[in-house]
Structures are given as C-alpha cells and as structure tokens.
C-alpha positions as CSV (number, residue, x, y, z in Angstrom):
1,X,-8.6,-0.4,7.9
2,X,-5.9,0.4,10.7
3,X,-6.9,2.0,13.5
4,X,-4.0,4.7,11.8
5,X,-7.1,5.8,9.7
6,X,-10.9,6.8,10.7
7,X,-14.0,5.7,9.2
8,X,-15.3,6.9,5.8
9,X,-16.4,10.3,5.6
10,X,-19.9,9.4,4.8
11,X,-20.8,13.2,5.2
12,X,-20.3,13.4,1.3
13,X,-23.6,12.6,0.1
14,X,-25.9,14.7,-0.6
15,X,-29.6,15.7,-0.5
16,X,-31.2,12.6,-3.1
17,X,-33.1,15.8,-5.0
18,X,-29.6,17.1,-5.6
19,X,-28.0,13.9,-7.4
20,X,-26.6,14.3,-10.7
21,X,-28.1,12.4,-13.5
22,X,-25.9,9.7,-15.4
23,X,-23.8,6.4,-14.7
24,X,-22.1,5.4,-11.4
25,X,-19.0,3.7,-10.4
26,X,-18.2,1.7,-7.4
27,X,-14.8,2.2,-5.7
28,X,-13.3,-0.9,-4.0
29,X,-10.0,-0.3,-1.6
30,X,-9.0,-3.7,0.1
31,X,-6.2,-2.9,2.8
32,X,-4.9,-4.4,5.1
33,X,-6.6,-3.9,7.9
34,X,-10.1,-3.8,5.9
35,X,-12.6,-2.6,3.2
36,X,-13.8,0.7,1.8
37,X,-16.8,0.7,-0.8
38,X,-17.1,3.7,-2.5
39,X,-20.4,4.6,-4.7
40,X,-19.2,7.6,-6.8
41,X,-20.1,10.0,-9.7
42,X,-18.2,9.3,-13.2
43,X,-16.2,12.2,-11.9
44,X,-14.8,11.0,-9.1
45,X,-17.6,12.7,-6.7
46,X,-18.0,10.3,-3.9
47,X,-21.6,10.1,-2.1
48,X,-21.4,7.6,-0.3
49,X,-18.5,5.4,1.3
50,X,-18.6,2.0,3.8
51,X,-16.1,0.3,5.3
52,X,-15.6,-2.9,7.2
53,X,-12.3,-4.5,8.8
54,X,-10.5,-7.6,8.2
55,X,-8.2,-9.3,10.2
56,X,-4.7,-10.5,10.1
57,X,-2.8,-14.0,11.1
58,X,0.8,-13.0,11.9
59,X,3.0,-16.2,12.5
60,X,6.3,-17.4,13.3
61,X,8.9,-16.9,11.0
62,X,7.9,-13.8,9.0
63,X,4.3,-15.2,8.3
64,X,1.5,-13.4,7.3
65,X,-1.8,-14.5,6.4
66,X,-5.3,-13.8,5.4
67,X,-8.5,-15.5,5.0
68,X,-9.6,-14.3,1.2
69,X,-13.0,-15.3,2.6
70,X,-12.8,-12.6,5.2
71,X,-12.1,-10.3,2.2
72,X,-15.4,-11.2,0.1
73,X,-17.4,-11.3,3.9
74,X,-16.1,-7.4,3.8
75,X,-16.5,-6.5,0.5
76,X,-20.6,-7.7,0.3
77,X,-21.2,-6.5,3.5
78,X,-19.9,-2.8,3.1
79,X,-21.3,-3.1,-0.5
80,X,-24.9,-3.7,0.9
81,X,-24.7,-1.5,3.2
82,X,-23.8,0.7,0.4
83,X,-26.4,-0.1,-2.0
84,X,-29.3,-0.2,0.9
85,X,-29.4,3.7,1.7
86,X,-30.7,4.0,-2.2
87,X,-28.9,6.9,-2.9
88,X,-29.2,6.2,-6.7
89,X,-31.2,3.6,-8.6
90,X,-28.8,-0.1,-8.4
91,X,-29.6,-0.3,-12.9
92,X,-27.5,3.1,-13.0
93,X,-24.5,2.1,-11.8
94,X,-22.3,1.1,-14.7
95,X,-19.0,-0.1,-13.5
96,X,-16.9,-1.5,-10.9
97,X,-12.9,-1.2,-10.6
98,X,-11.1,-3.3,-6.8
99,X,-7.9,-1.6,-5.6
100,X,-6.2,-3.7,-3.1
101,X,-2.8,-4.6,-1.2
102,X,-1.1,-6.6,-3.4
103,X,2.3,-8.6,-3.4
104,X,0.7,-11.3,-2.2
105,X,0.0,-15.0,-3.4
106,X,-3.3,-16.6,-3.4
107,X,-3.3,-20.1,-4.9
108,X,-6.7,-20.6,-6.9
109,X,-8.3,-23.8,-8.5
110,X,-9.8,-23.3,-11.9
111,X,-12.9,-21.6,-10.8
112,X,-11.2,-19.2,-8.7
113,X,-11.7,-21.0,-5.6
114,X,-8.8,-20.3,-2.6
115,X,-6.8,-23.2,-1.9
116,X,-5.6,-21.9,1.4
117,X,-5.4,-18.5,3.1
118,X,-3.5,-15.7,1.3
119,X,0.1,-15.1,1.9
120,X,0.4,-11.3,2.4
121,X,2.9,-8.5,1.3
122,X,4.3,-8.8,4.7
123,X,4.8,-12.6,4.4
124,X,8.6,-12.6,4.2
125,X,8.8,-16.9,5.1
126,X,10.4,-17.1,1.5
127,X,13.3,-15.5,2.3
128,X,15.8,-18.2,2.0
129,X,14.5,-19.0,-1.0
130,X,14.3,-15.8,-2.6
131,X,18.2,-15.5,-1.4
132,X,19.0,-18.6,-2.7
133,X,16.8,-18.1,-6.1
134,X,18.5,-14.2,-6.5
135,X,22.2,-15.5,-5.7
136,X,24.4,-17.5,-6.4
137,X,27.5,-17.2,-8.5
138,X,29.1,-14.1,-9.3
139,X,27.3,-11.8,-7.0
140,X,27.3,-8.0,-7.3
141,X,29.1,-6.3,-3.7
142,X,26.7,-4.8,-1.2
143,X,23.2,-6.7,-2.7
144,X,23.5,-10.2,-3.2
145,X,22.3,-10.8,-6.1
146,X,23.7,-13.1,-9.1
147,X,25.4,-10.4,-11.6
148,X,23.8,-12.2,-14.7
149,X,20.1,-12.6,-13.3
150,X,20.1,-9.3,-11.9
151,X,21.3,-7.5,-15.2
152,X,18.5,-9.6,-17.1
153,X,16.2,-9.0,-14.5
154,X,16.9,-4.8,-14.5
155,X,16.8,-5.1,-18.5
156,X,13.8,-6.4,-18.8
157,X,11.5,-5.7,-15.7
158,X,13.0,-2.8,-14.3
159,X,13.4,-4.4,-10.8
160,X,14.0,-7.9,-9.3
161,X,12.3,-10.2,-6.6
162,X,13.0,-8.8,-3.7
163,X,15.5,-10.9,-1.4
164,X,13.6,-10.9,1.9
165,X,11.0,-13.5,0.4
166,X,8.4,-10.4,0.7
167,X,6.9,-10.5,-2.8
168,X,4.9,-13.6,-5.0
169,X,8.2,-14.9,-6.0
170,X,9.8,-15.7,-2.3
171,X,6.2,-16.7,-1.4
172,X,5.4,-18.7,-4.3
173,X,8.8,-20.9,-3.5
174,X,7.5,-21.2,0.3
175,X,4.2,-22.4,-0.8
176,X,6.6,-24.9,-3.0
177,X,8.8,-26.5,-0.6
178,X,6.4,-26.4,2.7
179,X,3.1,-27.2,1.1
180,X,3.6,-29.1,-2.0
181,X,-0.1,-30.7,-2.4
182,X,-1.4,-27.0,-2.5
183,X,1.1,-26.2,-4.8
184,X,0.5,-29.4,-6.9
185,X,-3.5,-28.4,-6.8
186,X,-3.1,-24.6,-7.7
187,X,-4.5,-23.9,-11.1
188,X,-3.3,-20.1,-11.0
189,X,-1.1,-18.3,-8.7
190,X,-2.9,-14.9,-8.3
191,X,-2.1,-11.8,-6.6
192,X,-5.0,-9.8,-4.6
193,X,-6.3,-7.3,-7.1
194,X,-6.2,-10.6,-9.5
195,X,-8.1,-13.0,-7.1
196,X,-11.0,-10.2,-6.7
197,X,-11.2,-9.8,-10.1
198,X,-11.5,-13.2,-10.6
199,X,-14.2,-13.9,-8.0
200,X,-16.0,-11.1,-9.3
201,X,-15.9,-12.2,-13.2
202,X,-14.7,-15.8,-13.3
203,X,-11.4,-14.4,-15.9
204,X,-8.0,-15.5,-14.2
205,X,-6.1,-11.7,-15.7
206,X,-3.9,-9.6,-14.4
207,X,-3.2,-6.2,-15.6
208,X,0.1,-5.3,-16.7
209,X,0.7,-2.8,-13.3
210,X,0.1,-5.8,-10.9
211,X,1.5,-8.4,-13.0
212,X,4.7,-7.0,-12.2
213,X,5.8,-8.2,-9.0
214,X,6.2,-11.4,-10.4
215,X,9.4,-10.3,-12.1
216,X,9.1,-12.4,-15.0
217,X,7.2,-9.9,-17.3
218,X,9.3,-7.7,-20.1
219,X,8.4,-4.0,-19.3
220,X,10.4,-2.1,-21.5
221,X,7.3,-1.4,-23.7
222,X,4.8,0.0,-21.1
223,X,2.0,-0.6,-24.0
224,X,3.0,-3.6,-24.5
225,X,4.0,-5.8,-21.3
226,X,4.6,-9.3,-22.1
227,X,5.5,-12.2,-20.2
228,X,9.5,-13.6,-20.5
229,X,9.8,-17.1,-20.6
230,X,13.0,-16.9,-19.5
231,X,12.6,-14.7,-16.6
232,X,9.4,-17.3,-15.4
233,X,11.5,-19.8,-15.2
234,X,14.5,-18.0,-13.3
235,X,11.2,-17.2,-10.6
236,X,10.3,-20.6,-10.6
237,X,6.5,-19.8,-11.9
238,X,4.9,-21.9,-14.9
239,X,3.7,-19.6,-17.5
240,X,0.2,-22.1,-17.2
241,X,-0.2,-21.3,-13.9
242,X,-0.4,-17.5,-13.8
243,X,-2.7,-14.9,-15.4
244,X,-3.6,-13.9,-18.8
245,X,-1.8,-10.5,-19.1
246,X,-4.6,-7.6,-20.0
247,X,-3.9,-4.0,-20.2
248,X,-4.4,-1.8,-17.1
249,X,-7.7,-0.6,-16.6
250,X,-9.7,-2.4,-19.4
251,X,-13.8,-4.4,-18.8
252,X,-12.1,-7.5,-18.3
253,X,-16.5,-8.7,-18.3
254,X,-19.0,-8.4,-16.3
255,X,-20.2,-9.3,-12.7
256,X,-21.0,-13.3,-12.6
257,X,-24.8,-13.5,-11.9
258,X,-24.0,-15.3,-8.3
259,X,-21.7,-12.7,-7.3
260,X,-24.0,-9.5,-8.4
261,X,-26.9,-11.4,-6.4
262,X,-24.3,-11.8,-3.5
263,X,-23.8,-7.8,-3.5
264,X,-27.1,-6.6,-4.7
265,X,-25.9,-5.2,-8.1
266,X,-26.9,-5.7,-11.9
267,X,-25.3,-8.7,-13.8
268,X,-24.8,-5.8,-16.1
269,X,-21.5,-4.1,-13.7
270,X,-18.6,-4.1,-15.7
271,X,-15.5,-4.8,-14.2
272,X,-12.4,-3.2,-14.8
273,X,-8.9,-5.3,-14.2
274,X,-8.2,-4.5,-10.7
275,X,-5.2,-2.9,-9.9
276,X,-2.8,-2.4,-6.7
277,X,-3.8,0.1,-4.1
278,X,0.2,1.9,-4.7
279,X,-1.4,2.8,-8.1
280,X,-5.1,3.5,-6.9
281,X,-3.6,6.3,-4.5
282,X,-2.0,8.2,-7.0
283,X,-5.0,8.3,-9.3
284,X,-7.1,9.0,-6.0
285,X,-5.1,12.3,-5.1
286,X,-5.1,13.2,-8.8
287,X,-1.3,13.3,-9.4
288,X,-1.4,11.6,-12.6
289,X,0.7,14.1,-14.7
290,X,4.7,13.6,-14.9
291,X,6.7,14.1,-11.6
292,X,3.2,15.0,-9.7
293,X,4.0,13.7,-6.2
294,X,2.0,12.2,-3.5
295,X,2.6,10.6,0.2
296,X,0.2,8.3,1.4
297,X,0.5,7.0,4.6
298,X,-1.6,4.0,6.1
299,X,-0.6,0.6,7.6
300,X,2.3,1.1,5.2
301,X,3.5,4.4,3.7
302,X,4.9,5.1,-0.2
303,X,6.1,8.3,-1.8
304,X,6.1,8.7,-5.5
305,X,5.0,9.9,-8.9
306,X,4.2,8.9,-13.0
307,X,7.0,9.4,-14.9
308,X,7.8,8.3,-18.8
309,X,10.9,6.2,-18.3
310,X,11.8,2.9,-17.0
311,X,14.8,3.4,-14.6
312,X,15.9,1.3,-11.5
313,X,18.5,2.3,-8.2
314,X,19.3,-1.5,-6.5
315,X,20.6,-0.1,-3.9
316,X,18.0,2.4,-2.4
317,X,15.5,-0.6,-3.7
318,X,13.4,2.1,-5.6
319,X,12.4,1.3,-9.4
320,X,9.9,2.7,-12.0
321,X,7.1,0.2,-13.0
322,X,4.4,0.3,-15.3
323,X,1.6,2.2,-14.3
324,X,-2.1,2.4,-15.3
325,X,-1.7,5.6,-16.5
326,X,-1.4,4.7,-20.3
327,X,2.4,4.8,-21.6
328,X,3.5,6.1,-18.4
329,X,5.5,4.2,-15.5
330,X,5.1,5.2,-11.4
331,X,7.6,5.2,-9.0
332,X,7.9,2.3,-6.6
333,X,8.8,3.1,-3.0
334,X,7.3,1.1,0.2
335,X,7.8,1.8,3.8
336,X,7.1,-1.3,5.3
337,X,5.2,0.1,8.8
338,X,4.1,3.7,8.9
339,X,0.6,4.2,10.7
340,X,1.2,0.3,12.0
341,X,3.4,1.9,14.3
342,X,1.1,3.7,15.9
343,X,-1.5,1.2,15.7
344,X,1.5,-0.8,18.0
345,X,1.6,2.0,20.4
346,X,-2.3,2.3,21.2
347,X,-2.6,-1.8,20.9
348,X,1.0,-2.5,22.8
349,X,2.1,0.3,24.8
350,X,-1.2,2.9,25.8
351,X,-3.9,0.1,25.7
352,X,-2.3,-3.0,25.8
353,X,-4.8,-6.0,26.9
354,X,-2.5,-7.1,29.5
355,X,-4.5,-7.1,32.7
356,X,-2.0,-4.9,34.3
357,X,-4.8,-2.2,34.7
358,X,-7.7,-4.2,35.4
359,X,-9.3,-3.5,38.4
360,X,-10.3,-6.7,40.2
361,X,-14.5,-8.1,39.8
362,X,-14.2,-5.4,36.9
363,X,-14.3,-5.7,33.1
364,X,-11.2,-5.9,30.8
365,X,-9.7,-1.9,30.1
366,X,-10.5,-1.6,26.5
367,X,-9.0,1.0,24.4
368,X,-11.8,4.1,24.1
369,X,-13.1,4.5,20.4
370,X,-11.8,7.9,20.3
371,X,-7.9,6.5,21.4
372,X,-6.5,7.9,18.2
373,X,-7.7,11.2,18.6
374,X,-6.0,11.5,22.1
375,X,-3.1,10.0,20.9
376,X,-3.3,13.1,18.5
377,X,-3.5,15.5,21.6
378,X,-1.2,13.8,23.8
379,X,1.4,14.6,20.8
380,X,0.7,17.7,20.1
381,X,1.8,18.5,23.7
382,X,5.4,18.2,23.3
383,X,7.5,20.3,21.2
384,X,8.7,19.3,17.5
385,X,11.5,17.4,18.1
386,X,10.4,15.6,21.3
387,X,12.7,16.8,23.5
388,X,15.2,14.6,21.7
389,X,13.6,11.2,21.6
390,X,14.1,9.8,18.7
391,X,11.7,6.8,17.1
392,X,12.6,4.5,14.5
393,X,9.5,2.4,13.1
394,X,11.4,-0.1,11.8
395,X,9.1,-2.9,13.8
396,X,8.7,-5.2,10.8
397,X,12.1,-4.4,8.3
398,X,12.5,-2.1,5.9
399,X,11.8,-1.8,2.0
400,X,12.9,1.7,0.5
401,X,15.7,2.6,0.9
402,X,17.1,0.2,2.5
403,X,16.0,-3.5,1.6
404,X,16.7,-5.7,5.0
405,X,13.9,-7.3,7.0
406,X,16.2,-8.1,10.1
407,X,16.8,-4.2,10.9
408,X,14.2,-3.6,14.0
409,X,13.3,0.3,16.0
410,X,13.0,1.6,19.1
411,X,12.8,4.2,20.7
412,X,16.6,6.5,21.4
413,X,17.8,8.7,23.1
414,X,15.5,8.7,26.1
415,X,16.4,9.8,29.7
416,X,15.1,10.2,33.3
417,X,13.1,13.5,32.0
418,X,11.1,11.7,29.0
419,X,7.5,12.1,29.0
420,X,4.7,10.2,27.4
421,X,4.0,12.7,25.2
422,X,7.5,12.7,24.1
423,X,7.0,9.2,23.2
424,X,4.1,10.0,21.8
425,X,4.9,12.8,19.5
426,X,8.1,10.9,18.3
427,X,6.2,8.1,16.5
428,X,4.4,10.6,14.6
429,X,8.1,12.1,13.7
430,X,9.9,8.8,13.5
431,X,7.4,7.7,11.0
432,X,8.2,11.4,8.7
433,X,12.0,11.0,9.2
434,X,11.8,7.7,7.3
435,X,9.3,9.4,4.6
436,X,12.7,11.9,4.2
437,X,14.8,8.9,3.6
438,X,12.6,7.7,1.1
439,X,11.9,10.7,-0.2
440,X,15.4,11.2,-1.0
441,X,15.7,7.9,-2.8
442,X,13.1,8.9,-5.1
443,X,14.5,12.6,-5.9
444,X,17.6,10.5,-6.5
445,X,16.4,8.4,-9.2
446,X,14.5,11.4,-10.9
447,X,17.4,14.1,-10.3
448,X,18.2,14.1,-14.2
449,X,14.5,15.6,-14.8
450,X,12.8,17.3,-11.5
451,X,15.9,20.1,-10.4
452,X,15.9,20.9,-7.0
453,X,13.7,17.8,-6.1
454,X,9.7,17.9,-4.9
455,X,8.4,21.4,-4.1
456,X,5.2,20.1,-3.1
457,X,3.1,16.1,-2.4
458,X,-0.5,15.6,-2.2
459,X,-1.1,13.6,0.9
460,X,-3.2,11.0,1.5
461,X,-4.5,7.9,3.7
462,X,-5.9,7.8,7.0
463,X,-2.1,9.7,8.2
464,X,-3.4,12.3,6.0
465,X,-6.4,13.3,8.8
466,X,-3.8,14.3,11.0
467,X,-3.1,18.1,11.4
468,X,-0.2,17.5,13.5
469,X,1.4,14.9,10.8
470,X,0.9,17.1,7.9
471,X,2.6,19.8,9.6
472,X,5.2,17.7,10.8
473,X,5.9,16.4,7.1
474,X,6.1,19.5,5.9
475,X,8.7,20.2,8.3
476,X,10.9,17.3,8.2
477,X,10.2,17.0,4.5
478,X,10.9,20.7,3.5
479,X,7.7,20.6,1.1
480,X,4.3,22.2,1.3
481,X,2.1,19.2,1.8
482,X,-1.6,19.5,0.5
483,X,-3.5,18.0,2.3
484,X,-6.3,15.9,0.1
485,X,-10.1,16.3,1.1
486,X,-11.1,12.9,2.2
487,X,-7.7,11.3,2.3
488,X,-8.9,8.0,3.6
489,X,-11.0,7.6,0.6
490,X,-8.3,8.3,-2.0
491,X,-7.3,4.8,-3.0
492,X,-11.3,3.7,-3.4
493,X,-11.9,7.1,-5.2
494,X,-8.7,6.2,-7.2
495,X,-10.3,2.9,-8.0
496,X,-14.0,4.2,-8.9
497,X,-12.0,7.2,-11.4
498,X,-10.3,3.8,-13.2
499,X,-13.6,2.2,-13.4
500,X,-15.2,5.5,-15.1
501,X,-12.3,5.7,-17.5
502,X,-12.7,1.9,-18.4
503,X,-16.4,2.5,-19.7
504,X,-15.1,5.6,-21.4
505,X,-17.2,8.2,-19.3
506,X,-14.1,10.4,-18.1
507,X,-10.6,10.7,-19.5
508,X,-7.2,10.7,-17.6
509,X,-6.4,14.4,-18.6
510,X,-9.6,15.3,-16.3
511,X,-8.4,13.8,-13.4
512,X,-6.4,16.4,-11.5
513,X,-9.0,19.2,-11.3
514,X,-10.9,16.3,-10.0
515,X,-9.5,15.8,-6.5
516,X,-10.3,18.9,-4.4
517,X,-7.4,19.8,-1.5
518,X,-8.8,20.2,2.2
519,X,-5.3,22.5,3.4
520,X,-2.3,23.3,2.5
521,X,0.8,23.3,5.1
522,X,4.3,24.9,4.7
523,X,7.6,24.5,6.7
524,X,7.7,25.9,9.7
525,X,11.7,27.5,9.5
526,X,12.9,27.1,13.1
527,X,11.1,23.3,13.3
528,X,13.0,22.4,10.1
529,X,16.3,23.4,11.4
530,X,15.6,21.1,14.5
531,X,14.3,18.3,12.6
532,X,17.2,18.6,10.0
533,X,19.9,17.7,13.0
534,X,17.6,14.4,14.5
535,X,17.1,13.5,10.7
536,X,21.1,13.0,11.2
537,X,20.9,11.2,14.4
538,X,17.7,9.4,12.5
539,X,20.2,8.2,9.7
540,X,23.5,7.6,12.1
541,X,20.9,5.1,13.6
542,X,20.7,2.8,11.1
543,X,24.5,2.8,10.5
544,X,24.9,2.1,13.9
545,X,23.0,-1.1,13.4
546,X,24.2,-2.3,9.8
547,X,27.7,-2.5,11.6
548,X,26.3,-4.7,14.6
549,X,23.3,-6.5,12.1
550,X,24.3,-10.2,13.2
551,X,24.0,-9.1,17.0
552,X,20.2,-7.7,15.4
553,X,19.9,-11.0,13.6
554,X,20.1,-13.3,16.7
555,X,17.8,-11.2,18.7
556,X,15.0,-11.2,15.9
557,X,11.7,-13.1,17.0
C-alpha cells in the first residue's frame, strides 16, 4: 500500500447480531506497496478489511524487484488478522479470488516454488532486448517496431510487447541473457496473479485477462483465447514453460491443505483464477457495462472501460484486451507514477531522511503518520492552478500515451515568489493533467461509439480519499467524478465480487447497483478555464523534451 492511500476502512463491519446469513468471499488486492484482505458478503458488502505493506528493491538500470516471500508473509498475516476478529464462522466462507499488480515475471520450479525475487511491472532492464526482439527490418516511422511482427502481433493479440522491456516479454529475455541457470531451472514463467494462484492451489493457469501480456496468445475470440505458437516463439517463451490457459474467473481448485492451515481457512475455499488488479478495479467500482468509465489512481494510475471490440492505437500505446467480464474486452491505459509522486515528495522532498533537520543528541526526524493528510491541507492552500507551477510526474517514464521510459518531470515554471504549497498543490494537478492526456487517448480509440467522449468516471484507489483531487479531476478532466465509497478497497472488493460470481452466488448484471458512491463532484467553470491553458503548457512540455530526448537520455540515472 503507498503511503498515496490510507489504511482499510475497517469501520465497515457491523454489529455480529446484524450479519447476513449465507456464503463468504475473501478479497485479495496485492499492490505494490502492500496487501489488502477483504472478508465480504456474496454481494460485494465488505465487513471487514486488513492490510499489511510490502517492500520494493529498486536497482540500477531500470530494476525492480520483489521478494514473492514478502508477498505470502503479507497475505497470511493480514488474512489472520482477518479471520481472528470472528466476524463469521471460518466453514462459511466459500471462496477466494487474488487481484494483484501484474506484468511481472516470477520464475517458478514445478511445485511453484520462486526461483528468485520477482521482476516487477516497473522492471524495465529488458529494454534492449524488447527493442531488439520488436525491431528489426522494415520498421514502421515514429514506433520502432518490425512492420511484419507488429501487424501479426495487432492481428492477433491486439497489442505488442512493449519496447521499454517493461512487461514479461522484455523481462523474461533479461532473466535469459543475465541469469541463464535460473532460466535453465524455471519450470513456468508466471506472472503475479498466476504465482498466487499457484501457491494457493498447486495448478500452474493463467486466465485469459492476465495471460495476455505475454503477447503470444490469439485474442480475437474473447471466449476463446488460445495460445499462438507462432507469436511464443517471436517472444522468445516455450509454450512448456508457461501456464495452462483457463477462462477468467473460473474454481481453478481448492486451497492446498498446507496453505489453508497457513491462513487459518477450510481446505474447502475455492479459488478463482486470479486476475490483474487493472481488471479487479473496474469490477470493484462496478463499471462493468459497455463504456462505463473509471479512474483509479494509486502507486500507478489507469483510465478505462469494458467494451465489445478488440481495437488497438500504437501510437497513444492504448489497446482493448480481454477482460473478465465474459465476451467483453477493457481498455488498457497505465500511467506509470501517479500517487508515487507524491509518495516522492513526503519521502524526498518534505521528510526526506537526510539528517539535514536533525537536531544534534536527538533522534532521526521521521515523517508524522498523519504526513499525508497535511500534505492535503498544505495544497489546498494555494489556488487551482498553483500560481503557475507546473509539475510533470514523469519520475519513472511514461506508458499511455506516450510509450518512452527515458522522458523524466519536474517541476516548471517556478520563480522567486513560489511557495510550498504551490509545490504542493501542483503534484496533486500534475498527476490530473496527465489523467487528461490519457484520457484523451482512450476517448480517441472509442470516438466511433461514446459521442462527445466520458460524461462522468467512478473513481477509485487511495487518490480517490482525496477531496481536493476529486475536485481537481473534475476540473482538469471536465467530467463529474463519483467518488466510490471505500475507494481504497475497490480492487479487493473487485476481487471478492469475482470470487462470488465463480461459485455462482451473484451474477455480473448485479454488479453495478452493488458499489455505493460516497460524492459526486462537478467542474468548477472558472478552474477549468485555468486548468485548460496549463493543460497546454502541460502538453508543450513534453514536446519540448522529445526534441532534446538524447540530451534527457544521457542525464538518466
């Protein structure tokens, strides 16, 4: 969990005498920065949530790592802690569904066991082989790619492996070259949401929705995903070596007897295929009905909506994939640091454990629990707009719409007269004029069917807790934003509503009168006209830098 999101809202249960009879689900949302457990009704009602953090190894050259240890440590612990307030007898719950980051690798032996830490969705250490695996040849102007692979690749998957190494494909051929005995030893090469589910049932699957960021599956049939020999081998996977493909959303079995011991539950759990937490999140804020939007904004932040067609844009990198929903594809976005920025700018910048405000004999300043929440307040203090500062969180690259992990932010536009709280404010705002850009990359791709593009997005994620940013969105978006009750919970409630669907105990037409709305926020007129001329100056930005990115390139640490 980033500190971009608060704990839990464990205020959800209520009185025991007042608990509905029936079956339970458990709700599992692996992030990033940590674990939420989620014990909820069959209809989504959630009475109880934990959470726990996990940490991340950042390394040189683009790496990211984490232990998938850590992971398990998280997930039994918040799960116990779960189970031990006895909110409803352990033999009632029926089901378990895990939605997690994914776009990861996580070499396995044949019993599931980790090889090595996991390679992340931020892991981009592959990216001279992804170039080299994507190009080649006749390339097409302006992307890179081989003409031939990526028409067979946009045929048949919708999308391809991404060229900054930032996906299994890139990170699989890293793995290959720079530790071939682990390689040489993998039995499966899994993605998150596939290693849990395998720890948790011993079956190496993947549903069709997380399979796909291999790029070597044929989606053109979202009933019906199959792998592509062909396209496996242009990726450089073995067929043998990855996942059985199951549909999204099915009892792939039921809890191994060590593991149900492990987290105090029934050998008698079923689990459902786990899925990505891109997928959870839309489920979570109940937009699963066609061109149903919703924002969600955590470490990472994603825009987008089910819709019935497979349809790619290459160059705004945004793609329809297949979806859990059954017969439907969602739309793919990813801003690669959202919330992460301000996590930077308490851990860096406000708090940073630097010594420079120790006082001497004295212990080390720490950041106050509450930082967030005057971070918050310190915002709020400067006008929309921030007196002209302008912040762009591109601190890690950039996915939608723009695919280039060299691009880096800053802060512009500051003078003499800048104030914290300028600084402050324009995180928050740099963060919602990237959402526009990526919002208009999605409106794009579905122009043919939604006229006049989104009128409204269900928001979610720990961003979602934040007055100010909702009302900011809905300013620099132009959109009401609705504001989902318990937004930090959406991707595990997402997850638990899968898990009652699998076992047949609610259907997916139920889902969005489900998911209750805590606000609603419209545009504010005179803030929108402001925000529309720095969403230019937001945009001139990165042109500035696309025209200088070798300059950008050498400087990149």
């Amino acid at each position: 969990m980033t500190e971009a999101e608060s704990e839990p809202e464990g205020g959800a249960r209520r009185p025991a005498g007042q608990r509905p009879a029936g079956q339970y689900v458990i709700g599992v949302d692996l992030g990033t920065g940590g674990v939420k457990v989620a014990l909820a009704t069959t209809r989504g009602e959630i009475l109880r949530a934990e959470a726990e953090k996990t940490a991340t190894l950042l390394l040189p050259g683009g790496g990211a790592e984490q232990d998938p240890d850590d992971w398990w440590r998280a997930i039994v612990t918040a799960t116990r802690r779960l189970t031990a307030h006895g909110l409803v007898p352990a033999e009632d719950i029926a089901a378990i569904c895990v939605s997690t980051q994914w776009g990861g690798l996580v070499p396995v032996d044949s019993k599931g066991q980790h090889l090595r830490n996991a390679l992340i969705w931020m892991d981009s250490r592959g990216v001279e082989y992804a170039r080299a695996l994507t190009g080649g040849g006749v390339s097409v102007p302006g992307v890179g790619y081989n003409a031939f692979a990526l028409q067979q690749w946009l045929r048949k998957t919708g999308g391809a492996p991404t060229r900054t190494g930032k996906d299994p494909v890139g990170q699989a051929q890293w793995l290959r070259h720079h530790e071939p005995d682990t390689w040489a030893a993998a039995a499966y090469l899994l993605d998150v949401p596939e290693y849990l589910t395998m720890r948790l049932t011993g079956q190496a699957v993947a549903g069709w929705d997380t399979a796909v960021l291999r790029w070597c599956t044929d989606n053109r049939d979202p009933s019906a995903v199959r792998y592509d020999a062909a396209l496996a081998r242009r990726c450089g996977f073995d067929l043998a070596r990855l996942p059985a493909l199951v549909p999204p959303g099915s009892i792939v079995g039921t809890l191994r007897a060590d593991v149900a011991s492990e987290l105090g539950l029934p050998v008698s759990v079923r689990v459902a295929a786990g899925t990505g937490d891109t997928t959870a999140a839309a489920i979570g804020a109940g937009a699963v009905q066609d061109y149903r939007g919703h924002l969600y904004i955590g470490t990472s932040a994603w825009l987008s909506c089910h819709v019935p067609f497979k349809r790619t844009n290459v160059l705004r990198n945004v793609a329809s994939l297949p979806a859990v929903v059954p017969g439907r594809y969602w739309i793919a976005t990813i801003q690669d640091v959202a919330g992460k920025a301000v996590d930077w700018l308490i851990d860096n910048v406000v708090y940073a454990q630097d010594g420079m405000l120790d006082q001497p004999g004295s212990p080390p300043a720490q950041a106050p629990p509450d930082a967030l929440e005057r971070l918050n307040a310190l915002a709020v203090s400067a006008p929309p707009g921030s007196n002209g500062v302008i912040f762009a969180p591109w601190l890690n690259g950039e996915r939608t719409p723009v695919d280039d992990p060299d691009v880096r932010g800053g802060w512009f536009n500051v003078s003499l007269r800048t104030t914290r709280a300028d600084l402050a404010r324009s995180v928050f705002e740099g963060i919602a004029l990237n959402t526009r850009w990526m919002k208009e990359a999605v409106e794009h791709l579905v122009r043919r069917e939604l006229d006049g593009g989104f009128g409204e997005l269900t928001f979610i994620g720990g961003g979602a807790n934040s007055a100010l940013w909702c009302q900011t969105l809905a300013d620099i978006l132009g959109v009401t934003i609705r504001q989902a009750e318990q937004p930090v919970l959406a991707n595990a409630r997402g997850a638990a509503m899968i898990a009652a669907i699998s076992i047949g105990a609610l259907s997916w037409d139920e889902v969005p009168e489900l998911v209750p709305m805590a606000a609603s926020y419209q545009p504010d007129r005179a803030s929108s006209a402001r925000y529309d001329q720095q969403y230019r100056a937001f945009r001139e930005l990165y042109s500035g830098y696309s025209r200088t990115r070798k300059r950008y390139a050498s400087l990149k640490q």
